[in-house]
C-alpha positions as CSV (number, residue, x, y, z in Angstrom):
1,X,0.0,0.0,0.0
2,X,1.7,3.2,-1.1
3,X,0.1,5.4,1.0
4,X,1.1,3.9,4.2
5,X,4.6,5.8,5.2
6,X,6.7,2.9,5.2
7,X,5.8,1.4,2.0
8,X,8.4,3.2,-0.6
9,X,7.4,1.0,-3.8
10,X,4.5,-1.3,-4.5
11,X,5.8,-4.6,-6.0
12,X,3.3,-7.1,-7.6
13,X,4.4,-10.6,-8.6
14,X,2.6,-11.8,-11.8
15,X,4.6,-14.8,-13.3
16,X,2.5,-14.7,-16.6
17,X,1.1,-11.9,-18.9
18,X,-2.4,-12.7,-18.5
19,X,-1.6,-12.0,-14.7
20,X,-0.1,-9.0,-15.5
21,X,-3.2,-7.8,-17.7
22,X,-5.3,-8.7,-14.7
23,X,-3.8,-6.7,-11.8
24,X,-3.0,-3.2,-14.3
25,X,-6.7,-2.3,-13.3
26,X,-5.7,-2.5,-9.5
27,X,-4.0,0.7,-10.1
28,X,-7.2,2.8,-9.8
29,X,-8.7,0.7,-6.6
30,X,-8.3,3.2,-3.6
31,X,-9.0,1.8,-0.3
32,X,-10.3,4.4,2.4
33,X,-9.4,4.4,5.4
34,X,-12.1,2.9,7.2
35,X,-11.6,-0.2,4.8
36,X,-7.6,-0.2,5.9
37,X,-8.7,0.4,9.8
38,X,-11.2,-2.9,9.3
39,X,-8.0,-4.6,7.7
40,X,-6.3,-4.1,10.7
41,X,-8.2,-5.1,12.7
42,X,-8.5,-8.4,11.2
43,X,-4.7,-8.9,11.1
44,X,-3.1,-6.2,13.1
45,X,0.3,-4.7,11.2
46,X,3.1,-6.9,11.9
47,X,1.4,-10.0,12.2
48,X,3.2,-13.1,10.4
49,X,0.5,-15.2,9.2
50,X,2.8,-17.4,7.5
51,X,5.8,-19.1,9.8
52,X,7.3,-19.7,6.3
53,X,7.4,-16.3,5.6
54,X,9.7,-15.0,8.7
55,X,13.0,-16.1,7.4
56,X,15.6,-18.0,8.4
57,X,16.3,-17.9,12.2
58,X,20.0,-18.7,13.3
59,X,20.3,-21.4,15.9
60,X,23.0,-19.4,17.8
61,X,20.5,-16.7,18.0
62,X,17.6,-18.5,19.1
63,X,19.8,-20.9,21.7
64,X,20.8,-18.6,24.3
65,X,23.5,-21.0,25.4
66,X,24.9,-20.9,22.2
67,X,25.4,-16.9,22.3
68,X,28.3,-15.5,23.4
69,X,28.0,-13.4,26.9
């Protein structure tokens, strides 16, 4: 969402043309606020709703006996 201050760039994803085609007329969709305030409270900002989606996690950082004092 590019009107959100700490989005600098939309980036969409289509793998295919068609796809493509199908997301240009998303560019005039404008969501008001009381849409994104209903969004958010349905998944609050920051929530990970996918465990696959946080990234990599370093055992030394998650074991705190591995860590260095």
């Amino acid at each position: 969402m590019i009107r959100h201050p700490a989005v600098t760039a939309a980036i969409i994803g289509p793998r295919t043309l068609e796809q493509l085609e199908g997301q240009l007329g998303a560019v005039d969709v404008e969501l008001s606020d009381e849409i994104l305030d209903a969004i958010d409270e349905i998944v609050p900002p920051g929530t990970n709703l996918n465990a696959a989606d946080a990234g990599w996690s370093p055992p030394w950082l998650s074991d705190q006996s591995k860590r260095r004092r």
